[in-house]
C-alpha positions in Angstrom: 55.9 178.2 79.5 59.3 177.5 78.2 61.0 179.4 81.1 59.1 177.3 83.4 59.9 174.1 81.3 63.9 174.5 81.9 63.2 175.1 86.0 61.5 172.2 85.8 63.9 170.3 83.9 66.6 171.9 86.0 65.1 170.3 89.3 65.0 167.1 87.8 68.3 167.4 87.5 69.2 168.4 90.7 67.0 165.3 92.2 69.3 163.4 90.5 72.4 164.4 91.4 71.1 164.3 94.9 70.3 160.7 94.6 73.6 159.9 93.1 71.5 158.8 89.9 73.8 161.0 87.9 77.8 160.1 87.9 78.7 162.9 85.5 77.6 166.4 83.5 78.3 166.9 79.8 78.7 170.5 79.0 78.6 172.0 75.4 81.1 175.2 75.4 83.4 176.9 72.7 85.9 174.3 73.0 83.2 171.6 72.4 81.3 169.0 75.0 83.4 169.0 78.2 82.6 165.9 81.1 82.9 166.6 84.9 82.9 163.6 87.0 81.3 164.3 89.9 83.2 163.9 93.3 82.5 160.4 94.4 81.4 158.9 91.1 84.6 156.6 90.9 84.6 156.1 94.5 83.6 152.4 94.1 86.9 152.4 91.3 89.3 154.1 94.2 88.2 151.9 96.8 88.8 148.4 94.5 92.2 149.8 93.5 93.7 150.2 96.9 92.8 146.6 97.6 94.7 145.4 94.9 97.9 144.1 95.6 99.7 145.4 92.3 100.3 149.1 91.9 97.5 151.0 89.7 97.3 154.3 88.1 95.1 155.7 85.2 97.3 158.2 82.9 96.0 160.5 79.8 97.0 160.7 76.5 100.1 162.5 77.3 101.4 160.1 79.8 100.4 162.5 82.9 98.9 160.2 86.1 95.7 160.9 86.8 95.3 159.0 89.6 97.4 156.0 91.5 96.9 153.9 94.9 98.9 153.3 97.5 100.2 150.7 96.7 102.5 152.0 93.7 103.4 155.0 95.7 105.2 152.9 98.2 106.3 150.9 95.2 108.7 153.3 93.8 108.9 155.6 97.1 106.9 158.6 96.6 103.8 160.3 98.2 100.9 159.7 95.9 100.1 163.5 95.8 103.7 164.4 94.1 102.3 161.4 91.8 99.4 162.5 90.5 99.7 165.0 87.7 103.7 164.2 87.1 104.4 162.4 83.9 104.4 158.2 84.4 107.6 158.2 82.2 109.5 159.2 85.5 108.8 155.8 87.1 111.0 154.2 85.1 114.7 155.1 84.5 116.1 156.4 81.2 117.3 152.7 79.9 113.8 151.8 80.1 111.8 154.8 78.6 111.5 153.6 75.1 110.3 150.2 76.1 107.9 151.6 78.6 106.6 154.5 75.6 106.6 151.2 73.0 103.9 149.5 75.4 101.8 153.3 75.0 101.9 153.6 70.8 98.2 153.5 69.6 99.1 151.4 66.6 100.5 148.3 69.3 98.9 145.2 67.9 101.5 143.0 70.2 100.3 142.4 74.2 100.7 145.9 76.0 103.1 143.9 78.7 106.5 143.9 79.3 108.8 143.5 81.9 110.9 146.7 83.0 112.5 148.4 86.0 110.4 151.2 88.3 113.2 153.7 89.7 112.1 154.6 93.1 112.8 157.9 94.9 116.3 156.9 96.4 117.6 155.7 93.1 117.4 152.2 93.1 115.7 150.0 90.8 112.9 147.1 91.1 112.1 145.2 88.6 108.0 145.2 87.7 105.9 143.8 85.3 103.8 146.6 83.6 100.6 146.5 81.9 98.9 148.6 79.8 95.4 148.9 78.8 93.5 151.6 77.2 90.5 152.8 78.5 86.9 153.6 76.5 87.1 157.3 75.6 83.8 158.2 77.5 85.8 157.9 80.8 88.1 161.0 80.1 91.4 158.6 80.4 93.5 157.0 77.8 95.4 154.4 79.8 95.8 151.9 82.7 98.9 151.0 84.2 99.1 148.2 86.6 102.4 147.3 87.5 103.4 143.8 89.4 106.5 144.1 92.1 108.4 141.2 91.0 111.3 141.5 94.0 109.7 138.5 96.0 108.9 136.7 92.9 112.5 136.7 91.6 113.6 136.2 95.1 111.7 133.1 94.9 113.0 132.1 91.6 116.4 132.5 92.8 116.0 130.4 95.9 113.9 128.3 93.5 117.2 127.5 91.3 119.1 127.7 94.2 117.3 124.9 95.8 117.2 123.0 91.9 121.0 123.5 91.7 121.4 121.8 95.1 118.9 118.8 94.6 120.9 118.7 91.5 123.9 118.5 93.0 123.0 115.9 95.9 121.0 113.6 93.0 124.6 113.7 90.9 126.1 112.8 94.7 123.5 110.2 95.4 124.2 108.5 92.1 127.5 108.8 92.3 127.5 107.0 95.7 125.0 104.5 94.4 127.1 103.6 91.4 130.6 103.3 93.0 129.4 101.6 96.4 130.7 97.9 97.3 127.2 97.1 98.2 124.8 96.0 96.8 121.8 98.4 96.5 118.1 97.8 95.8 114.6 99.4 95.2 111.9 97.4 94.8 108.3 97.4 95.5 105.7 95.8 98.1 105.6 92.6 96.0 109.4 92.5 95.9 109.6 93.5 92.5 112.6 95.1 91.6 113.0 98.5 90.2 116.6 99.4 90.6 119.5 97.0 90.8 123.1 99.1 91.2 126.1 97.8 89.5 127.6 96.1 92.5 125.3 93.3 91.7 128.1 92.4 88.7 131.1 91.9 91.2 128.7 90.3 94.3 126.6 88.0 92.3 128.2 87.6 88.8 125.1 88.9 87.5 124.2 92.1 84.8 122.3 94.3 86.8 119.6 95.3 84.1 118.9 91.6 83.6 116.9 91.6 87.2 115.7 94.6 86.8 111.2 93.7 86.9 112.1 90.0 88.5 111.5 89.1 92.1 113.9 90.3 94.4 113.5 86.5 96.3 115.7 85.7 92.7 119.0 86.9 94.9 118.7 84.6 97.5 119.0 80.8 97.9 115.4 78.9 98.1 115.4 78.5 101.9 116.1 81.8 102.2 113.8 84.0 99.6 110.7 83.9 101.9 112.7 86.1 104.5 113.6 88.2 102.4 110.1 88.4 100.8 108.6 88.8 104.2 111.4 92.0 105.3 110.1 93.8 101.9 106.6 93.5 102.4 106.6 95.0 106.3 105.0 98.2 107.1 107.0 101.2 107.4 108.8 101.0 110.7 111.7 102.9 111.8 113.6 99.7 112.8 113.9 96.2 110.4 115.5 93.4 111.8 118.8 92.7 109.4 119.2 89.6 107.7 122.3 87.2 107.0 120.9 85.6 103.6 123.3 82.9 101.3 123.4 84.0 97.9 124.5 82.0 95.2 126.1 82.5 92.1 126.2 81.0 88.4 129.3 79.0 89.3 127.9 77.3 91.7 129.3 79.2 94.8 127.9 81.8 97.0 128.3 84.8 99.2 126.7 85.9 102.4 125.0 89.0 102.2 123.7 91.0 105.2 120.8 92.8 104.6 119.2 95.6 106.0 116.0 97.6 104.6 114.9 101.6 104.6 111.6 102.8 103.3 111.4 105.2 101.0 108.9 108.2 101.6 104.9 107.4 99.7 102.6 109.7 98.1 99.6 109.9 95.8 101.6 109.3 92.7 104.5 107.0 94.3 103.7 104.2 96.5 106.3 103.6 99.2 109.3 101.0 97.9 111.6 99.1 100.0 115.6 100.2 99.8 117.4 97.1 100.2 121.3 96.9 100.5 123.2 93.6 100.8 126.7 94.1 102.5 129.0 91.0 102.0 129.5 89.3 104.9 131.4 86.3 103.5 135.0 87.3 105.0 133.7 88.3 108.0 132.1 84.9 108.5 134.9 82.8 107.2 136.8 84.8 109.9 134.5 84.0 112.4 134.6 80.6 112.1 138.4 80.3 112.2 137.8 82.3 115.7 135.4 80.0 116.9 137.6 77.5 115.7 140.6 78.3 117.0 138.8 78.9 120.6 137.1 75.6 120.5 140.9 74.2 119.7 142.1 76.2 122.7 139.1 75.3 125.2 139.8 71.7 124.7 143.5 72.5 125.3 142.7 73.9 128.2 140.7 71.3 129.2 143.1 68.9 128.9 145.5 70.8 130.7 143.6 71.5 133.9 142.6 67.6 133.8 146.8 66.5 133.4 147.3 69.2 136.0 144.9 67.8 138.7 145.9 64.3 138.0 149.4 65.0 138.7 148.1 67.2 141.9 146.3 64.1 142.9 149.3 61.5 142.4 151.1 64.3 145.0 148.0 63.9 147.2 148.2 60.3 146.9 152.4 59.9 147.8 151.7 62.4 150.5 149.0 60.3 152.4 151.2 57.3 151.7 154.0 58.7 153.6 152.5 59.7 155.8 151.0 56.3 156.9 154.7 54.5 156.8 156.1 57.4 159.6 155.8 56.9 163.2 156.5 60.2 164.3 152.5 61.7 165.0 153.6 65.6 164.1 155.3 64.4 160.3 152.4 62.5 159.6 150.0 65.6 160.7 152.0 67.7 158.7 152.0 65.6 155.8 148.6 64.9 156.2 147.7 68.9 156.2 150.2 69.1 152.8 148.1 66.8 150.8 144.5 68.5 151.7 146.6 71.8 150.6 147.6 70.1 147.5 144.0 68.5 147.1 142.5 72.4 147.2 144.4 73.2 144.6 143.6 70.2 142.5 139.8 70.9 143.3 140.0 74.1 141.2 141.8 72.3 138.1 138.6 69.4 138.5 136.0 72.4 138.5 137.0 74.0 135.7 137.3 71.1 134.0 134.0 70.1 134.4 132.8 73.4 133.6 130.7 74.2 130.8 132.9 77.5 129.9 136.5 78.5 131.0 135.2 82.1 132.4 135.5 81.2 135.6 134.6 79.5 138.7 131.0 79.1 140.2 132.2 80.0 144.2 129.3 78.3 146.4 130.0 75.0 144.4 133.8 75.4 145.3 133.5 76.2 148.7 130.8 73.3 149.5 133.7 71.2 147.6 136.7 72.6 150.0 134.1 72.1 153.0 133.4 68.2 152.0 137.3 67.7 151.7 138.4 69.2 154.7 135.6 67.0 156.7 137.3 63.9 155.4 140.9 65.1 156.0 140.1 65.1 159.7 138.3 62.3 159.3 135.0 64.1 160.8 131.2 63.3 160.2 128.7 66.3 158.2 126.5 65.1 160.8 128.8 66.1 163.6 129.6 69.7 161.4 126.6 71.3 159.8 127.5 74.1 157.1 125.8 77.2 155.8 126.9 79.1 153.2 125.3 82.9 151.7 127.5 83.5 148.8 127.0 85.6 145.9 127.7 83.4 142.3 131.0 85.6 142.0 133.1 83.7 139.2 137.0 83.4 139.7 139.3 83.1 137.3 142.0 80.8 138.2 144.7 83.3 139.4 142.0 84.0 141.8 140.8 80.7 142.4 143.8 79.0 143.8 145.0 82.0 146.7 141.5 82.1 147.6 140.8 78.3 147.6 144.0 77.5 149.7 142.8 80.4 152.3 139.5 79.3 152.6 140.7 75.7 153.2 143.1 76.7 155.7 140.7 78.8 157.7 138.0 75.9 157.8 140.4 73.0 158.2 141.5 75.7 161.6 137.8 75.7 162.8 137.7 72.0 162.5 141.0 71.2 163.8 140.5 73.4 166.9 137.1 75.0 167.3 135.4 71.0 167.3 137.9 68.7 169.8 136.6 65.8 171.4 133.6 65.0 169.0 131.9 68.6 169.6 129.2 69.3 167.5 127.9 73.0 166.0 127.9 75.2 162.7 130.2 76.6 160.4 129.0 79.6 158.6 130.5 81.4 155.8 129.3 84.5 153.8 130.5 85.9 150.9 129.2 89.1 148.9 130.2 91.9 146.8 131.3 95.2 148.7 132.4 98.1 146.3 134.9 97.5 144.2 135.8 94.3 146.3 134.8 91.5 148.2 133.9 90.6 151.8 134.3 87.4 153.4 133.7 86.1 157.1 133.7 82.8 158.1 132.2 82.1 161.7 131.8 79.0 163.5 130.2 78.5 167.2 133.1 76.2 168.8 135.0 77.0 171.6 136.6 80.0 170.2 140.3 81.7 170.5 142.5 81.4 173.5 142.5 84.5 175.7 146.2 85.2 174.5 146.0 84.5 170.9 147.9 87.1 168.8 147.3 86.1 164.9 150.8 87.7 164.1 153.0 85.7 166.2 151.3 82.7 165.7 153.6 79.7 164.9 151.2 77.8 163.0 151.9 77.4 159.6 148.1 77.2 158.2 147.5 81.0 159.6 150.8 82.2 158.0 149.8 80.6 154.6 146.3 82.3 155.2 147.4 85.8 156.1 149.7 86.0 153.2 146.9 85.0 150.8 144.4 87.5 151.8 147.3 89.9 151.6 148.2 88.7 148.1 144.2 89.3 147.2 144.3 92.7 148.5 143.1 92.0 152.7 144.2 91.8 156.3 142.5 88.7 158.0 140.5 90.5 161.2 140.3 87.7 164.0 137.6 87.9 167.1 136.2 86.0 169.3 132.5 85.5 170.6 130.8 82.8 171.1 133.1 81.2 169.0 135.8 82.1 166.5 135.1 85.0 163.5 137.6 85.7 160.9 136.5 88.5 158.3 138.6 90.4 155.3 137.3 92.9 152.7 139.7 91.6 149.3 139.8 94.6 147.0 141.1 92.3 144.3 138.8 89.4 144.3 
């Protein structure tokens, strides 16, 4: 009965192992109760440790590894099977042995962690963070190592202070800049409460800094001006803010200008976004400005005066001119005088027009030539009825050493077409076109009279209105081209008009 009681306990036990109801067998033996863990019993353990990021290794009594993951083998650069039943104390190197045995003592009361130094298989050294903690006796172990690679986390605390010493560095900067600029610099909030005030406010405004420091900023400017500056501070963000010239004034009485401009500084959870203002002054520059305009205003009405002295005395010429030309007998003096003074009166024609104009920039063209047109109708004493005109011309502006060349060539080439394209009371067109070609200009002025003689040779012509005209297009950069179809065409490109 008792033989068949131990088979039967014996299958029972069997069963159980087989069922994995049974993780380990106590044996009693001369040397006492000895455990044997059964293969796969800590498989669950093995399989948690390799997941673990840190390196792990249980170690008996005597410091000998029982078993490690992967994770520390790579650690210190070692196959885990040359780990396992070598002593841990040859992990770290012989500066750190005590420390890493003081962490083993049984009689440790203090935390069983420490930072040392792991010395891996080539020599070199990485710094870890080991822990140590002692396992129940039931489980055949004494200790647990788990050891922390702290290379990237000192890397990061490296670039960490790096990164501190350099914000550091640029706040110092920043202030620095801040506190030594000319400008006035500002922080305030939405409302236009002011936060910061730098110390250029003393020499701008006469003012202590720290006295507007929780005031308005609308405080800086004059009373017609705070509400723009109230409304620039409270905008949205915006990557553009229109600047602002605001009078400022001061204790004494006086005032600066102050150019303004705004920048936002960057919101988050626990700092609402606050306006940077900076005031530049502005007050110089201004002053100067005025003396400019000034001075220019001084000059313009010189100028003014000048041109109208000038086309007085033009038209006093005009004037004897004609009157001599009525007291002669002879017909070809008084033509020739009489072709003199409408020279004289284009050149007094630009002198009236920029008179009259609103700037001195230049000269509006179609209003000139419509002028030189009208004026050569009445020096030949002709109708606008009897001469139509029709002018295409671009608003080119000429300054007046354009103006006059150009003017006393256009009024000798249509006082020509008049003269000798319209005898006997002929009627017809004048047309005249003027535009922007490249760098330069093209003109052609056309009429549809009876055109040029069949031997007409523009060089050795004796007339003294074409010389004056071919020299003047010539002066302005031009040859005058002559043809002749159904009527008289004269054309020029000017490459300096």
């Amino acid at each position: 009965m008792r033989l068949r009681a131990h088979l039967t306990e014996v299958e029972e036990a069997l069963a159980a192992i087989r069922t994995g109801e049974v993780d380990a067998i106590a044996v009693e033996g001369p040397l006492g109760r000895r455990i044997f863990t059964l293969e796969g019993a800590d498989q669950p353990y093995r399989l948690l440790a390799e997941q673990m990021c840190e390196g792990t290794a249980s170690m008996s009594a005597d410091t000998t590894i029982l078993f490690c993951n992967q994770r520390l083998a790579r650690m210190v650069g070692r196959h885990r099977h040359k780990l396992v039943g070598s002593t841990a104390l040859s992990l770290v190197p012989d500066c750190d042995k005590e420390s890493f045995q003081a962490l083993l003592a049984p009689s440790r009361r203090a935390e069983r962690r420490s930072e040392l130094r792991f010395q891996r298989n080539d020599g070199t050294l990485i710094p870890v963070l080991a822990s140590i903690s002692i396992l129940p006796p039931k489980s055949g172990y004494r200790f647990c190592l788990v050891a922390t690679d702290l290379r990237e986390i000192k890397a990061a605390e490296l670039e960490r202070d790096r990164i501190n010493s350099r914000l550091r560095t640029t706040s110092e900067t920043m202030n620095a800049i801040v506190e030594q600029s000319t400008d006035l610099i500002v922080v305030c909030n939405a409302q236009g409460r002011m936060d910061y005030v730098s110390p250029a406010c003393n020499s701008l405004l006469d003012r202590v800094s720290d006295d507007l420091v929780g005031k308005s900023v609308a405080g800086i400017a004059a009373p017609e001006a705070a509400g723009e500056l109230l409304h620039l501070v409270s905008q949205p963000q915006s990557d553009s803010h229109p600047r602002l010239t605001l009078r400022c004034p001061r204790p004494d009485g006086s005032h600066v200008w102050l150019e303004t401009s705004r920048t936002t500084l960057n919101a988050d959870s626990q700092d609402p976004a606050r306006a940077v203002l900076t005031f530049h002054d502005v007050t110089e520059h201004l002053e100067h400005q005025q003396q400019i305009q000034a001075a220019l205003h001084e000059k313009e009405v010189l100028l003014r005066e000048i041109y109208h002295r000038v086309k007085n005395n033009l038209q006093v010429i005009q004037s004897l001119l004609k009157m001599q030309a009525r007291i002669l007998s002879d017909e070809k003096t008084q033509q020739a005088l009489r072709e003199m003074a409408q020279r004289v009166s284009a050149m007094a024609l630009v002198h009236e027009r920029l008179y009259q104009m609103h700037d001195l920039t230049g000269l509006s063209l179609p209003n000139y030539l419509l002028d030189l047109f009208n004026g050569a109708l009445a020096s030949q004493s002709l109708d606008s009825n009897q001469i139509r005109l029709t002018l295409d011309a671009e608003e080119i502006p000429l300054a007046l050493e354009q103006a006059v060349p150009f003017g006393l060539m256009m009024n000798e080439l249509i006082c020509n077409s008049l003269k000798h394209g319209f005898r006997d009371g002929r009627q017809g067109n004048i047309h005249i076109s003027i535009r922007r070609r490249g760098a330069g200009t093209h003109f052609a002025i056309k009429d549809d009279g009876v055109g040029l003689p069949p031997d007409f040779n523009a060089a050795a012509s004796p007339s003294m209105g074409l010389n004056v005209a071919t020299s003047l297009a010539q002066r302005l950069g031009g040859q005058l081209v002559f043809s002749s179809e159904n009527g008289c065409c004269v054309q020029a490109d000017l490459t300096r008009l």
